[in-house]
C-alpha positions in Angstrom: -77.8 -94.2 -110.3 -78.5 -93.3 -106.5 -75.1 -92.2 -104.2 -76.4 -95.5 -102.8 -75.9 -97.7 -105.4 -72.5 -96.1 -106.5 -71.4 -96.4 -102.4 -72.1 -99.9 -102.7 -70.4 -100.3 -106.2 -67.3 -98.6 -104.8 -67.2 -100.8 -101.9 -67.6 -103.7 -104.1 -64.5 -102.6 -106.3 -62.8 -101.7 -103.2 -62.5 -105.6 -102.3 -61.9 -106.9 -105.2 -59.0 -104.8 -105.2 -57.8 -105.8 -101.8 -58.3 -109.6 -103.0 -57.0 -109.3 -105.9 -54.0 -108.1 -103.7 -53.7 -110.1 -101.3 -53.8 -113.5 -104.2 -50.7 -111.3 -105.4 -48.7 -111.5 -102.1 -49.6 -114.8 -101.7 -48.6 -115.6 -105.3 -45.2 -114.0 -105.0 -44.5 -116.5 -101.6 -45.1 -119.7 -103.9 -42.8 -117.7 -106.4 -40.8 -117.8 -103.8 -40.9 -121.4 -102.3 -40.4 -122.5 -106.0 -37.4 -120.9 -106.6 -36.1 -122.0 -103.0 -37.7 -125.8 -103.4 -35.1 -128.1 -101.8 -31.8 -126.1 -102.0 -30.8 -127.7 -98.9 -30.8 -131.1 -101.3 -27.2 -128.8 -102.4 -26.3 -129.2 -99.0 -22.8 -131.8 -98.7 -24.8 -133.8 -96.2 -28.0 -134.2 -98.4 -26.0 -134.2 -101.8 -23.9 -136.9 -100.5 -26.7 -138.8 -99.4 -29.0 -138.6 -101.6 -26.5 -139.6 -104.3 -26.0 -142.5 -103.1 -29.8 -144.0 -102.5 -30.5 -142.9 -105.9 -29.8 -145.2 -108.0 -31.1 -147.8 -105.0 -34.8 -145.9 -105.4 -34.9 -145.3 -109.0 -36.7 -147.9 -110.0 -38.7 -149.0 -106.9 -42.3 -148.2 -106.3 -43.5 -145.1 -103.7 -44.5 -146.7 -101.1 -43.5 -150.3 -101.4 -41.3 -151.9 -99.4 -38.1 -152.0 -101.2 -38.7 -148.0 -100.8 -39.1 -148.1 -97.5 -36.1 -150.2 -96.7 -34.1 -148.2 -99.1 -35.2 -144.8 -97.2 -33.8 -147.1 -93.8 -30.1 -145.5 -95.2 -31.4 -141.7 -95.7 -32.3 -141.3 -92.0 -29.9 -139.1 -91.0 -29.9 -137.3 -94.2 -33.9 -137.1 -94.1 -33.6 -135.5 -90.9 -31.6 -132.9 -92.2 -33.8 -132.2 -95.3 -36.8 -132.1 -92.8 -35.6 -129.8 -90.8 -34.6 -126.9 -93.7 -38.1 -128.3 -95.7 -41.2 -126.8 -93.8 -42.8 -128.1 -97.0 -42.6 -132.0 -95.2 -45.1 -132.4 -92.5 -42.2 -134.3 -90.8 -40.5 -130.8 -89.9 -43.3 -130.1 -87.6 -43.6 -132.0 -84.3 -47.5 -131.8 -84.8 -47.4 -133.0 -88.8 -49.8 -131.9 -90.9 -51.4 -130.2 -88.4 -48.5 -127.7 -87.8 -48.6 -126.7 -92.1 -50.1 -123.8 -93.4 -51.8 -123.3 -96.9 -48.1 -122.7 -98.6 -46.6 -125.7 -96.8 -49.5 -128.1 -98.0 -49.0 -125.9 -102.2 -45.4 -126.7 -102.0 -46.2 -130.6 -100.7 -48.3 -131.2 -103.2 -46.0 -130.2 -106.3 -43.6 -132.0 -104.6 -46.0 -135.0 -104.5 -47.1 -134.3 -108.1 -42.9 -134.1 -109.4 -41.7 -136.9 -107.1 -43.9 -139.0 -108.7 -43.0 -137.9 -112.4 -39.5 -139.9 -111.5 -41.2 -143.5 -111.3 -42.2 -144.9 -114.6 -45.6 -145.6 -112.1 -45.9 -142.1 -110.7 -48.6 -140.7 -109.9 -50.2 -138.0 -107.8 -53.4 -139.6 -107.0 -51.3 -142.8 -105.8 -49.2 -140.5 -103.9 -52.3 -138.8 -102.1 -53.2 -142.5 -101.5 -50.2 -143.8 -100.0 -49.5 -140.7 -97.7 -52.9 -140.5 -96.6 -51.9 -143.4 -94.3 -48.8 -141.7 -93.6 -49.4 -138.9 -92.3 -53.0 -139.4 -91.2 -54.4 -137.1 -93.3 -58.0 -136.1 -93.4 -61.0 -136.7 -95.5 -61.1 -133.3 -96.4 -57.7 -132.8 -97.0 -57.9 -135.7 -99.7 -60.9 -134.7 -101.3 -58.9 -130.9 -101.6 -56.0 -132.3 -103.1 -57.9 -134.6 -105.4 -60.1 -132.0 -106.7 -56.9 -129.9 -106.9 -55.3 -132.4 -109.2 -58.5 -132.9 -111.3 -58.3 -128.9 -111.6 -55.0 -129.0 -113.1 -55.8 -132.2 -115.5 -53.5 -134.6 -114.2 -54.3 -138.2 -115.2 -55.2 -140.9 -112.5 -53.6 -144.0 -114.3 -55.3 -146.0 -112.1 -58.5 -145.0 -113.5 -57.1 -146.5 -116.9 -56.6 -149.9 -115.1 -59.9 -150.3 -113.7 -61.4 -149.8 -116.9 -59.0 -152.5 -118.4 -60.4 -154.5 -116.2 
């Protein structure tokens, strides 16, 4: 083999190395944010509050409006949670728009777990509904669809259109 080719070859091993650490750094921060996910929930002010609309949300549909007019109580623990939760585009004056690629990781699981509480969960309804909400991008749906698809987590919704 020609000292070009092997230059070339150990230049190509050279950045997979450097990738390979760098998706290592950034697999040790979602390590992190996992292990961290919503301590401040532990919080007196969040515990407290959160105890008592739970039994008030258990059952209710994201989204509807018996949600919405249960979350009407959680404002002023809400604001708390968004403030220590950089994982909620609420903590960022600019939304979505302020997140970075953790901060969207971290949202998503919480989507995807969040919805495994509701007996009608589910992440694909979730992406839905908060796509209004937060004014979130054609893109940005399409990524976290495809995301989901990735991971094989079923779209019940799918199910009911071909019941249909």
């Amino acid at each position: 083999m020609s000292k070009e080719l092997l230059e070339t070859r150990l230049d190509t091993l050279m950045h997979i190395k450097r990738v390979s650490q760098l998706m290592s750094e950034a697999a040790s921060e979602l390590l992190r944010r996992g292990s961290a996910h919503d301590l401040s929930k532990l919080s007196d002010v969040e515990n407290e509050g959160f105890s008592k609309a739970k039994h008030q949300l258990a059952d209710v549909t994201y989204g509807s409006e018996e949600y919405k007019a249960g979350m009407v109580h959680l404002k002023d623990t809400l604001r708390h949670h968004y403030a220590h939760n950089s994982h909620h585009p609420e903590h960022y004056e600019n939304g979505i728009d302020g997140m970075d690629l953790f901060d969207i990781l971290e949202m998503f699981f919480d989507w995807k777990a969040s919805g495994e509480r509701h007996p009608d969960g589910c992440i694909y309804k979730s992406i839905e509904i908060n796509k209004e909400r937060f004014k979130l991008s054609e893109q940005l749906i399409n990524i976290l669809n495809n995301t989901a698809k990735r991971l094989g987590y079923h779209d019940f919704s799918e199910e009911e259109n071909d019941n249909e």
